[in-house]
TORVOGU-359634 format. One line per 8 residues: number of its first residue (from 0); for each residue x, y, z of N, C-alpha, C. Coordinates in pm, 1 decimal. Each point is the difference from the previous one (the first is absolute). Layout:
NUM) X,Y,Z,X,Y,Z,X,Y,Z | ... .
This chain:
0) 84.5,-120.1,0.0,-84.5,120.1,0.0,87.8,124.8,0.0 | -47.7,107.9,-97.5,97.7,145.8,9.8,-38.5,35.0,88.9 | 82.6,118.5,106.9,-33.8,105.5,94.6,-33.6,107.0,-68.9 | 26.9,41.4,-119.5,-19.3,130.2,-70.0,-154.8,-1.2,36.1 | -105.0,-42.6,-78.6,-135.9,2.9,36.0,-79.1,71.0,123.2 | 37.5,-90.5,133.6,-11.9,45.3,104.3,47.3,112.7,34.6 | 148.3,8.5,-41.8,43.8,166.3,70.7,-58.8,90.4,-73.5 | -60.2,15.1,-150.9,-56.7,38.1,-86.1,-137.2,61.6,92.8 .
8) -92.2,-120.8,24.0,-111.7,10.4,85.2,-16.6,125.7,81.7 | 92.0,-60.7,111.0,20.9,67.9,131.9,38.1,112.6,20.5 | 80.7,54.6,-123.2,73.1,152.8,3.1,-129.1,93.9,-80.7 | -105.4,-62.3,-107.7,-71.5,68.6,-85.1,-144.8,-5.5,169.5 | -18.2,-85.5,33.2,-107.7,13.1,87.2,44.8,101.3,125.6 | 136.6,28.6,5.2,37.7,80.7,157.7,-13.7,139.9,-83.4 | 43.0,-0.9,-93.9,40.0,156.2,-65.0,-165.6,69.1,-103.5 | -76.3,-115.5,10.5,-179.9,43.4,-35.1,-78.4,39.4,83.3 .
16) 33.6,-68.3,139.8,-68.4,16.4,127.1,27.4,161.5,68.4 | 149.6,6.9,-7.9,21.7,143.8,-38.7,-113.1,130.5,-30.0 | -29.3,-56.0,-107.8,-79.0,128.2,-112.6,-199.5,-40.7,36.7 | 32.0,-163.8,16.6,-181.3,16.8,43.9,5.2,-1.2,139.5 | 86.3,14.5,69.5,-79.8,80.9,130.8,-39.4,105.6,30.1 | 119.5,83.0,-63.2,12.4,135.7,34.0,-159.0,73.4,-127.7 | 2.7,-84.0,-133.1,-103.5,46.6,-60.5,-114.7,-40.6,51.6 | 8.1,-160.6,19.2,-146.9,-7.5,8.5,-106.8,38.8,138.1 .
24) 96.2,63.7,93.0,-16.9,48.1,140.6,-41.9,148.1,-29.3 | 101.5,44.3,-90.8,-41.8,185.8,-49.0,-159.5,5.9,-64.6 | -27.1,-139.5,-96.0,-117.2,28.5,-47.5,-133.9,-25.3,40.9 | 42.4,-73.7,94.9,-95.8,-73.0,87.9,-63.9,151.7,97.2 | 111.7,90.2,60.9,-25.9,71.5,24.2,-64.3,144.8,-41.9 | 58.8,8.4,-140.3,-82.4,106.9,-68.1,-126.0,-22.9,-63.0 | -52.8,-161.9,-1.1,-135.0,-40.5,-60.8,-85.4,-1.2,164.5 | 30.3,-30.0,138.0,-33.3,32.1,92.9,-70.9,153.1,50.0 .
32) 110.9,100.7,-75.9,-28.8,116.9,12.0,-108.9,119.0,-106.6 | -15.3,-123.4,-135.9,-75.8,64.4,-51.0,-171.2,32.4,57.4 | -45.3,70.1,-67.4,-138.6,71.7,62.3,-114.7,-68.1,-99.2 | 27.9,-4.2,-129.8,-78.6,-59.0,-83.2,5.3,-183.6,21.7 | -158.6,-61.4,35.4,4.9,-148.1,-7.6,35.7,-17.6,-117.8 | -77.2,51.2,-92.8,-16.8,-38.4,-161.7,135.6,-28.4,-70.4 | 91.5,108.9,82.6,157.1,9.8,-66.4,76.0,-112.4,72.6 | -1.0,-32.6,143.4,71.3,-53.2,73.9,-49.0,-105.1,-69.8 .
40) -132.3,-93.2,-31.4,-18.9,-120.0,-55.5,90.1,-10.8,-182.1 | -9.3,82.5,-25.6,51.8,-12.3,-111.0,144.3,-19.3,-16.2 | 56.0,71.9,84.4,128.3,-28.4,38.3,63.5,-120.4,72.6 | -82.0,-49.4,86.0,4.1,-105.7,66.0,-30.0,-156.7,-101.3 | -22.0,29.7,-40.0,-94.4,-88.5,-134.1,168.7,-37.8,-107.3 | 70.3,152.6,-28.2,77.1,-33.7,-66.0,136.4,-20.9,18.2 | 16.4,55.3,167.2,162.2,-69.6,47.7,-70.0,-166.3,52.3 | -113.3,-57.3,-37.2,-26.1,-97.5,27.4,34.3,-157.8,-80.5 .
48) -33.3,112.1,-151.5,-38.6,-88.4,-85.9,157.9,-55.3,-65.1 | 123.3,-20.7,31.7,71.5,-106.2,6.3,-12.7,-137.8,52.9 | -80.3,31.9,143.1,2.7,-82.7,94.0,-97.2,-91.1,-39.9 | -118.9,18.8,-111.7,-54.3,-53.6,-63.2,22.5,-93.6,-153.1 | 33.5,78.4,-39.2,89.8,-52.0,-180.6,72.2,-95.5,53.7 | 7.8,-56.7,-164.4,134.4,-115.8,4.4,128.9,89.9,-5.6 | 98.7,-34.6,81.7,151.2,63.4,-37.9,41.7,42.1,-109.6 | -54.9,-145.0,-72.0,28.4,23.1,-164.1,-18.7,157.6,-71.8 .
56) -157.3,5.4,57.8,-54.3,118.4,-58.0,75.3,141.5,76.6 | 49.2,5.4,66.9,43.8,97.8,99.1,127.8,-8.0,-78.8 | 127.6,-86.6,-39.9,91.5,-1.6,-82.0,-35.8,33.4,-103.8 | -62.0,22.7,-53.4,-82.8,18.0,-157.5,26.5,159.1,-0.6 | -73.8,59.8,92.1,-39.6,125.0,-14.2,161.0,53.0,76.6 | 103.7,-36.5,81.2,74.9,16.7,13.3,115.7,73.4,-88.8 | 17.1,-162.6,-75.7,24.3,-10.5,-160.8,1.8,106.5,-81.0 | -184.4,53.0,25.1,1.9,54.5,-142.7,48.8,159.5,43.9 .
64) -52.8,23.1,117.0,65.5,189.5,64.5,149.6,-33.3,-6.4 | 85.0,-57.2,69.5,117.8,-45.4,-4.9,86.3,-49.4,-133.5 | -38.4,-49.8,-85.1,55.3,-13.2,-140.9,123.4,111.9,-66.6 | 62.0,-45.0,-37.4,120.6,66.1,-85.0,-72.7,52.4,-81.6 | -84.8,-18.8,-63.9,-54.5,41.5,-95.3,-153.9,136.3,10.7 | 9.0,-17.7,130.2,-132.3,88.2,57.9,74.0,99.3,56.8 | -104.8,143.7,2.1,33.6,119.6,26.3,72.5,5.2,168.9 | -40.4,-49.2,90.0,41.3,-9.9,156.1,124.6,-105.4,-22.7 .
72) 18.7,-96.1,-50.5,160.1,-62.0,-41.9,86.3,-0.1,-49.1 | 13.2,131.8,-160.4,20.5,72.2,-64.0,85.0,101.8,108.3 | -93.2,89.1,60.4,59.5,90.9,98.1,94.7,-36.6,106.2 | -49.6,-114.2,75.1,85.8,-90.4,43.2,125.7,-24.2,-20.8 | 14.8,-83.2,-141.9,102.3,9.2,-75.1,127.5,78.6,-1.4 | -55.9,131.4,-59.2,73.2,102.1,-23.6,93.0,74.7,149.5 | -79.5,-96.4,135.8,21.4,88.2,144.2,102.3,-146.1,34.3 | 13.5,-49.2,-97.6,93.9,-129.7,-1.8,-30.4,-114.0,158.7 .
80) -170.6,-14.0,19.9,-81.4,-66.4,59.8,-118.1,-106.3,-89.7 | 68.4,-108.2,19.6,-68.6,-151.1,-66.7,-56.3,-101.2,98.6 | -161.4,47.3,-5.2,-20.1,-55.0,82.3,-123.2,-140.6,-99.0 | 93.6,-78.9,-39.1,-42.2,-87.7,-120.8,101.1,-119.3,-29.8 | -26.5,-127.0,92.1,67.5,-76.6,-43.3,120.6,-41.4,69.2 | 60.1,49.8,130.6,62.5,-15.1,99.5,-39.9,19.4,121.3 | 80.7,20.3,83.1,-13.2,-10.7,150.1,-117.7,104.5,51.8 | 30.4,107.0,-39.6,-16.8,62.4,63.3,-207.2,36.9,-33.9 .
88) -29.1,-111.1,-115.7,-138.1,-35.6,-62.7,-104.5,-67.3,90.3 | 175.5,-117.3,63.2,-89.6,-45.3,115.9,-86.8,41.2,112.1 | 131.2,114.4,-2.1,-69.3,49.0,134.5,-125.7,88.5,-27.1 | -37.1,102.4,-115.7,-126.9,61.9,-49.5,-72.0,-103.3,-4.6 | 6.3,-107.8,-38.3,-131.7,-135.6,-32.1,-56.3,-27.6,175.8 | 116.5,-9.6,53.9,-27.4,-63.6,213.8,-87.2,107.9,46.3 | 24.6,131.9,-61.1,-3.6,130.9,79.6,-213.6,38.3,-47.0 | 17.9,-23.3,-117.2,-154.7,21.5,-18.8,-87.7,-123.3,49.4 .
96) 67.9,-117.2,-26.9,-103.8,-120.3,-8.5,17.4,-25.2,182.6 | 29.1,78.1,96.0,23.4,-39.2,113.3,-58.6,125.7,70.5 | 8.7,134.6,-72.8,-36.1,169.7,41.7,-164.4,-42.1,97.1 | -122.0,-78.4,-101.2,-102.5,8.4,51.2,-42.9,-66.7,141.2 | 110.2,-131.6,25.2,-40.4,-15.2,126.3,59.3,80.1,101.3 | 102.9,62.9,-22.3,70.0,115.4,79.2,-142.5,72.1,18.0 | -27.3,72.3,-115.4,-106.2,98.6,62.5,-124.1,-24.8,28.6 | -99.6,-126.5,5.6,-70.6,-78.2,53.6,-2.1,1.0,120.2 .
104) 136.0,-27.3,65.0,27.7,-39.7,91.4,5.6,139.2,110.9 | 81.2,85.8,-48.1,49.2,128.1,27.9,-157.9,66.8,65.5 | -122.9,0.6,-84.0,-113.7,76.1,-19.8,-15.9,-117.9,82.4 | -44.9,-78.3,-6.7,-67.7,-110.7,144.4,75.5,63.9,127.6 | 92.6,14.0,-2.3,81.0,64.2,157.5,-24.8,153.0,-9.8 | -11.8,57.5,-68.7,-64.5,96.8,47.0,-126.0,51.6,18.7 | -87.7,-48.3,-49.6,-149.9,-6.0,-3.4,-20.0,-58.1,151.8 | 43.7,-79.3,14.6,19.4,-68.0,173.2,47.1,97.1,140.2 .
112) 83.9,96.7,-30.3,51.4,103.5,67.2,-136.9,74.6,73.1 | -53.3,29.6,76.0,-45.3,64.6,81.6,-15.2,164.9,-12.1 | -77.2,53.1,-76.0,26.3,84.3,-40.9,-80.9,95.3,154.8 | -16.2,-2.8,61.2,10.3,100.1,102.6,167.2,33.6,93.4 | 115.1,-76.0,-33.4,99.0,25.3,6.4,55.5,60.9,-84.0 | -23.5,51.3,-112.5,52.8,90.6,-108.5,-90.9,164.9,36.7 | -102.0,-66.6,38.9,-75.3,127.6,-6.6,59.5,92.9,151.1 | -49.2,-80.7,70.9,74.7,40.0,136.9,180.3,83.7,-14.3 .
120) 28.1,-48.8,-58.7,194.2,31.8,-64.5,-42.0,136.0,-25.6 | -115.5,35.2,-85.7,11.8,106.0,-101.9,-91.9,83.8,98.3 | -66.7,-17.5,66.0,-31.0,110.9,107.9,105.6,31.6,47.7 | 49.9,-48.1,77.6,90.9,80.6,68.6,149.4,65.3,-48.6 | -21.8,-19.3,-181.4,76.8,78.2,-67.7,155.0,-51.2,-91.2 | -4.6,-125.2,23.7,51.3,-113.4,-23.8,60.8,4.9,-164.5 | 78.8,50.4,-22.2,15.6,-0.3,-159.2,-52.8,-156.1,-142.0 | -18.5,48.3,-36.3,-25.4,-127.3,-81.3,66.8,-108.6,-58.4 .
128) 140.7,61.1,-22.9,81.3,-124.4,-24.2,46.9,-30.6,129.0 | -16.7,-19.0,129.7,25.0,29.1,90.5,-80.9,-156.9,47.0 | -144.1,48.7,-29.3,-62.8,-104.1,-0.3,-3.8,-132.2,-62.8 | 38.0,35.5,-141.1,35.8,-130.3,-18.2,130.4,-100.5,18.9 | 88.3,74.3,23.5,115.7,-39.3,57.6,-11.8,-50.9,148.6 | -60.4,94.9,106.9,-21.8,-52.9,111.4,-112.7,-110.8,74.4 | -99.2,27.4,-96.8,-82.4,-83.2,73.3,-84.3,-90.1,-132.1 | -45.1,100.9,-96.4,-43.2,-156.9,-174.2,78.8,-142.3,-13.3 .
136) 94.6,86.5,-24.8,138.9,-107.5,-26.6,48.4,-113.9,115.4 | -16.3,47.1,96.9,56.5,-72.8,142.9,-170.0,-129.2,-5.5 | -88.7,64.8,16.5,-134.0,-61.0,35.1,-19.1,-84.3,-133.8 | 27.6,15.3,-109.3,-24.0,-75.9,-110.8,146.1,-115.1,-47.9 | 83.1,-6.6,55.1,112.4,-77.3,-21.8,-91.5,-174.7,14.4 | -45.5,-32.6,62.2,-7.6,-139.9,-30.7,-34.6,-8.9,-121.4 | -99.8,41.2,-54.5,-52.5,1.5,-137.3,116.2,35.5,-68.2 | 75.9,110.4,-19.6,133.1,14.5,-68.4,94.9,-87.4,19.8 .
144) 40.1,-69.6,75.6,115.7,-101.8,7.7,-63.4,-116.4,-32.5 | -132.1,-32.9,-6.5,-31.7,-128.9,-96.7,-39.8,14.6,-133.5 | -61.9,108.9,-77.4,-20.8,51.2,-114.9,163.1,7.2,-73.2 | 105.8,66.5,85.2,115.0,-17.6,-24.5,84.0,-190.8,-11.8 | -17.2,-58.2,46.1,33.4,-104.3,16.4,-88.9,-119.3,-122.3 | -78.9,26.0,3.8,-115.7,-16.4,-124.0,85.8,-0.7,-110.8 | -18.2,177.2,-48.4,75.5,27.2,-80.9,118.8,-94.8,-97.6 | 111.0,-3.0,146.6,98.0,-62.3,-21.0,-30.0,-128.5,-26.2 .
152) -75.8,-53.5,14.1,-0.7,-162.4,-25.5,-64.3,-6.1,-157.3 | -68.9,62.5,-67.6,-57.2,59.9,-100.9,68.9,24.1,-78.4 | 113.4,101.6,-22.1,114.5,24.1,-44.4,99.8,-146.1,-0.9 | 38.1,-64.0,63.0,52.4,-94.0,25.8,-38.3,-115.4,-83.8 | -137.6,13.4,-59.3,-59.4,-137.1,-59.7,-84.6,53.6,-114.4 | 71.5,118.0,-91.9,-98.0,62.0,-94.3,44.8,-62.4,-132.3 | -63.9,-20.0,-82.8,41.1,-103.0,-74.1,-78.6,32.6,-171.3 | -105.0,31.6,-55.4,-22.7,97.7,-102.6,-6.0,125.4,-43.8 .
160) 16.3,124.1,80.2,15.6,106.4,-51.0,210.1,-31.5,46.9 | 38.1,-81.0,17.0,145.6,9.6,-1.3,23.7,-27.5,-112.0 | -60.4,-111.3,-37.1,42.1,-112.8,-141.5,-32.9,85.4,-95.7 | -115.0,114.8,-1.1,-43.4,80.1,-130.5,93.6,97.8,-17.1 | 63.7,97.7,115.5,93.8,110.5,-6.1,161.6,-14.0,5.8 | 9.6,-117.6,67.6,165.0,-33.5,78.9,-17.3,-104.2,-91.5 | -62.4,-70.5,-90.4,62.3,-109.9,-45.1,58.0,-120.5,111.3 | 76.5,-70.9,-63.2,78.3,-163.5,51.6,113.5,-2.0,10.4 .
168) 68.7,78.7,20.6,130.7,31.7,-40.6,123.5,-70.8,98.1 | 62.4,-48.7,4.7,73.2,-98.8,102.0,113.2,84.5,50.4 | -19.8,14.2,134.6,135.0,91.5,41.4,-76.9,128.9,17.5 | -72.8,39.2,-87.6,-43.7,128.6,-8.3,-172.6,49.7,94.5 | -91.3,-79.6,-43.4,-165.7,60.3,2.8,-30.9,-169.7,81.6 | 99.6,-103.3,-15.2,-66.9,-129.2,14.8,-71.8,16.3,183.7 | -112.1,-3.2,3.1,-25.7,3.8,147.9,-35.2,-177.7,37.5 | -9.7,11.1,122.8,-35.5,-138.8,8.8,-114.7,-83.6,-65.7 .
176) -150.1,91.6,24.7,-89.0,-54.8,-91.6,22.2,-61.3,-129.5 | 111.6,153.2,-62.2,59.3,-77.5,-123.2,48.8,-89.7,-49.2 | 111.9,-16.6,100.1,95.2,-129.4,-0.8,-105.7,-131.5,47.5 | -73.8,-33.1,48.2,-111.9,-101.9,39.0,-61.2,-34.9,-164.8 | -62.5,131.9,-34.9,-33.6,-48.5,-139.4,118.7,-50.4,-76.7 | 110.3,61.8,4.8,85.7,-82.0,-123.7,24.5,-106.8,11.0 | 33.9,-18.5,170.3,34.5,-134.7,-18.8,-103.3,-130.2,0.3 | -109.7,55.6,11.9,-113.9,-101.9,-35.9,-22.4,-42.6,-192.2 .
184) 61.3,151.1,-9.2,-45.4,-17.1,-154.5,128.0,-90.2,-56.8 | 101.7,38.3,58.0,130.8,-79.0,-43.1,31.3,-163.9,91.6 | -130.6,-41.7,31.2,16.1,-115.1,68.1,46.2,-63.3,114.9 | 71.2,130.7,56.7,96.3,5.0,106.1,-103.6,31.5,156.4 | -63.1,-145.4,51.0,-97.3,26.4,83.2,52.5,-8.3,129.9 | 144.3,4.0,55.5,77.3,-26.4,120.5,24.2,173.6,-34.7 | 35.7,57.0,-111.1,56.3,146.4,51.7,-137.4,76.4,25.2 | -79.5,1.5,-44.2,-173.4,66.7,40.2,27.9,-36.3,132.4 .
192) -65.6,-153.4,69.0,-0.3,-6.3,104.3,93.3,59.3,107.3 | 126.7,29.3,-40.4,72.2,65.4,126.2,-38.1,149.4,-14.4 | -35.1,83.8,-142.6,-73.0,150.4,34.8,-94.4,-25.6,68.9 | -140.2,-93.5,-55.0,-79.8,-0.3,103.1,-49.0,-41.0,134.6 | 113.6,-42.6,44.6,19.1,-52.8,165.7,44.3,178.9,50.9 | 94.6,59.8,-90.7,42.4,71.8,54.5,-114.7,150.7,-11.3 | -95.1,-26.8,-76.1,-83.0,130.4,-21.8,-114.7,-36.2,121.7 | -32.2,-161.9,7.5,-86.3,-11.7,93.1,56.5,6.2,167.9 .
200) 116.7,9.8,30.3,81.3,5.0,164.8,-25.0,169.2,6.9 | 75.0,80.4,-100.4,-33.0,132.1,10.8,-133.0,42.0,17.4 | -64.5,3.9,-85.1,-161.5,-1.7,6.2,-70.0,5.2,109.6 | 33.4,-122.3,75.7,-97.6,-91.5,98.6,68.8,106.4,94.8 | 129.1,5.9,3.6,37.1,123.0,99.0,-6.9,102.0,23.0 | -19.0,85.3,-80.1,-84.6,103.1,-20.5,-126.3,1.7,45.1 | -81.4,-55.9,-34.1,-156.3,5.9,40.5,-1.1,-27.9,125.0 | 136.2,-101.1,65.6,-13.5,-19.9,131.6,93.0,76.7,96.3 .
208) 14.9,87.2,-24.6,6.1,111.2,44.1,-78.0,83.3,48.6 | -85.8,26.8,-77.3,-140.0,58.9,-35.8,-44.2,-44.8,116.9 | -15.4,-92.3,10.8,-121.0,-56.3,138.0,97.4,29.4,100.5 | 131.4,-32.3,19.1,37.6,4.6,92.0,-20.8,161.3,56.7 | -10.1,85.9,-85.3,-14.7,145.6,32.0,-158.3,14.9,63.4 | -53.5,-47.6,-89.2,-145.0,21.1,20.9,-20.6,-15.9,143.3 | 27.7,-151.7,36.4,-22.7,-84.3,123.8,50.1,98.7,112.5 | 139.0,59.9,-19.5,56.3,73.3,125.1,-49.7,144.6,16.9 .
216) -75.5,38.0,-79.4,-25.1,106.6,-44.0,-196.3,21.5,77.5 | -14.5,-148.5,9.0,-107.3,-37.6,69.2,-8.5,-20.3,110.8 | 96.1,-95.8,57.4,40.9,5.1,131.0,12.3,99.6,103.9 | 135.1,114.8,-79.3,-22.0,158.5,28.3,-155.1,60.0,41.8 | -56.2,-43.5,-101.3,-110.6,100.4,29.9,-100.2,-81.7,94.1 | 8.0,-116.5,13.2,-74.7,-77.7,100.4,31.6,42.3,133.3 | 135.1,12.6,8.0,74.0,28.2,92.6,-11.7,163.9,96.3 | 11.1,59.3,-96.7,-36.6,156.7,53.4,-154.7,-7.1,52.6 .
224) -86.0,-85.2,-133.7,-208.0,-4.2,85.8,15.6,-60.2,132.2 | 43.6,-84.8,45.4,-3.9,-58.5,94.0,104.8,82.7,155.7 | 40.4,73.7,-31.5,122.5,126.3,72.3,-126.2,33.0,11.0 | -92.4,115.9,-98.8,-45.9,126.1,9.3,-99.1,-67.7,101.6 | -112.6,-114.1,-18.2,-104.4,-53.5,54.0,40.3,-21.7,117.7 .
């Protein structure tokens, strides 16, 4: 079995997780803050609709804005930025097809927040980024560190909008999903099986994490009801 694959994986899923936290947490928050339902659904509807499509189709449309040959890859180009067909494809393919449960997730933790603690902040004069730094952000982290963790496992196991934009490329774009398909396609069913032992140990660890947060995170708060009572 190559290591390229895996380290491939692991460096495109750490360096995506990157860009959909910090985005899909920003948007989560500015669709939170809009005033219009009509707009917020519409919007919500469409940082959604990855999370719906096949990858394929999400690489498709990738593809076609991104293309050497299209006006946004063209420009690209010329800023001597190719984001078509290497590494760095991977990580745009992890980063969208992984963005919506970030902000799913993000908007579930904050919708959950208690909003007479924000309001309370802002009586007594409380600046606004102030607030979300001190008390949104702090009060909504479980939801953010599993939406985040999500993410990453997502990224980690994305497998058609990679194959449509990053290609197969060995050494280069091959992620593990990838390498699983080749070597199924190339007969080679001992090298699949050691990616996928190794996508399912990561995986399973990740999510179990998740609980383990959840659980202590429960405890905590069992813990303080039973103090206050």
């Amino acid at each position: 079995m190559v290591i390229e694959p895996v380290l491939i994986s692991l460096k495109t899923a750490s360096v995506a997780i990157l860009f959909t936290f910090v985005i899909g947490t920003a948007l989560a928050y500015a669709v939170c803050r809009m005033k219009s339902e009509h707009g917020r659904a519409v919007v919500d509807a469409i940082l959604t609709l990855p999370l719906v499509l096949p990858p394929t189709v999400a690489g498709f449309f990738l593809l076609y804005i991104f293309g050497l040959r299209r006006p946004v890859g063209m420009f690209l180009e010329q800023l001597g930025i190719q984001l078509i067909f290497n590494w760095q494809a991977t990580v745009l393919a992890a980063v969208v097809i992984s963005l919506p449960l970030m902000y799913r997730s993000a908007r579930a933790a904050f919708d959950q927040v208690d909003p007479v603690y924000l309001e309370a902040a802002r009586t007594i004069g409380m600046p606004e980024h102030k607030i979300v730094t001190k008390l949104l952000l702090p009060l909504a982290s479980p939801g953010l560190t599993s939406g985040g963790i999500l993410s990453f496992s997502r990224g980690l196991g994305e497998f058609g909008a990679t194959a449509m934009i990053a290609g197969n490329i060995a050494g280069v774009s091959r992620t593990m999903p990838l390498a699983i398909y080749s070597a199924v396609m190339g007969g080679r069913g001992e090298e699949a099986y050691g990616y996928v032992i190794i996508l399912v140990i990561v995986s399973f660890l990740f999510v179990w994490s998740i609980s383990i947060f959840a659980e202590s995170r429960s405890g905590r708060y069992r813990l303080k009801t039973r103090t206050w009572a």
